[in-house]
GURO-107120 format. One record per residue: x, y, z of N, C-alpha, C in turn. Coordinates in steps of 0.2 Angstrom, whole numbers, padded with zeros to 4 digits, always signed. Layout:
% residues N
XYZXYZXYZ;...
% end
This chain:
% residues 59
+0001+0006-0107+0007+0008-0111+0012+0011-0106;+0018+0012-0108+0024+0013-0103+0028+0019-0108;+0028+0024-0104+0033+0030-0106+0039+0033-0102;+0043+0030-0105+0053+0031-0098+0051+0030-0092;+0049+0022-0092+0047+0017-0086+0040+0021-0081;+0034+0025-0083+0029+0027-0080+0024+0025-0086;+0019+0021-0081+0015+0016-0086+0008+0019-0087;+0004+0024-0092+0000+0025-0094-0007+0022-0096;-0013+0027-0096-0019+0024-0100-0023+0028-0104;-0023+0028-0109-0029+0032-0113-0035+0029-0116;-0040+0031-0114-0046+0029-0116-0050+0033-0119;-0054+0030-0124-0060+0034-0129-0065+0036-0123;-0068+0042-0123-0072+0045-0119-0078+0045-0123;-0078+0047-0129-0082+0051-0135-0078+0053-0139;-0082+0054-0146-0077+0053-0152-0072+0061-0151;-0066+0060-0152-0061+0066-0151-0060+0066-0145;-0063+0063-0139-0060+0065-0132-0058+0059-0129;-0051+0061-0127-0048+0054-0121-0048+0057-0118;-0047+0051-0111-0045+0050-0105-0039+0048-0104;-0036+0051-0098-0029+0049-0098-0027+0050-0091;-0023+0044-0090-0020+0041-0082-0012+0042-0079;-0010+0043-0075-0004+0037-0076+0000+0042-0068;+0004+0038-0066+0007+0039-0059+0014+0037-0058;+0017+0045-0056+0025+0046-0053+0023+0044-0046;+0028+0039-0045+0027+0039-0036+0021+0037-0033;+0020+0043-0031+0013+0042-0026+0007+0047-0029;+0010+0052-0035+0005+0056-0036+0002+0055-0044;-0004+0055-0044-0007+0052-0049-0010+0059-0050;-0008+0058-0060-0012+0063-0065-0017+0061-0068;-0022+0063-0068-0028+0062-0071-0030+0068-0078;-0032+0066-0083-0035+0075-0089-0038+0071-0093;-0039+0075-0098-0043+0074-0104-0040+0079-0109;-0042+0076-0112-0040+0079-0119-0042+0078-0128;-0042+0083-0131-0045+0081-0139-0042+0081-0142;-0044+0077-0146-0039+0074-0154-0044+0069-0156;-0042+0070-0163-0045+0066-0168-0043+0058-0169;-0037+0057-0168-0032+0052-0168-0031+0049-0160;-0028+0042-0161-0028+0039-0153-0021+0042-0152;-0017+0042-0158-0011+0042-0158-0007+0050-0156;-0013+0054-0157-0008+0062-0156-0012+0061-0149;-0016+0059-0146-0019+0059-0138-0012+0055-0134;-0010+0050-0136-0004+0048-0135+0001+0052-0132;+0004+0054-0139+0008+0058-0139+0006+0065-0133;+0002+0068-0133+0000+0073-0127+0003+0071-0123;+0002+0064-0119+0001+0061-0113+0009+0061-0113;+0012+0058-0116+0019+0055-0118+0023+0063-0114;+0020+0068-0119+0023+0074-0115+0022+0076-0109;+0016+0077-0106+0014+0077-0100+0018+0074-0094;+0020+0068-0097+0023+0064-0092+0030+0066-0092;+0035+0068-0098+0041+0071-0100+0041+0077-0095;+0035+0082-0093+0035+0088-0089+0034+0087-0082;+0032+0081-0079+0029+0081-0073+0037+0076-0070;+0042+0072-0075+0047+0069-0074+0053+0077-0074;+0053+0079-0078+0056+0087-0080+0056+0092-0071;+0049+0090-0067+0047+0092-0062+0051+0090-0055;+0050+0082-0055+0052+0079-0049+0060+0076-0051;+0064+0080-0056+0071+0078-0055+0073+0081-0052;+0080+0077-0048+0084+0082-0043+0088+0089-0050;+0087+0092-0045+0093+0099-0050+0100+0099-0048;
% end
């Protein structure tokens, strides 16, 4: 999946738990996370990657 051009992955771990990928640049985030839903593990991600862009803009 793709979120404001940085391309994501979530995977079912076990029930309630993802895995989750995805790389600014050169640096690669890795976590996990629970949720009952694929779609609010999504959304997690989605924000994580909103903060770590939030991170590397110029000020």
């Amino acid at each position: 999946m793709i979120h404001k051009g940085v391309e994501f992955t979530v995977t079912a771990v076990a029930p309630g738990i993802w895995k989750w990928q995805f790389r600014i640049g050169e640096k690669i985030v890795v976590g996990k996370t629970e949720a009952r839903l694929d779609l609010l593990a999504i959304r997690r991600v989605q924000l994580r990657i909103d903060r770590e862009l939030k991170k590397t803009a110029p000020t």
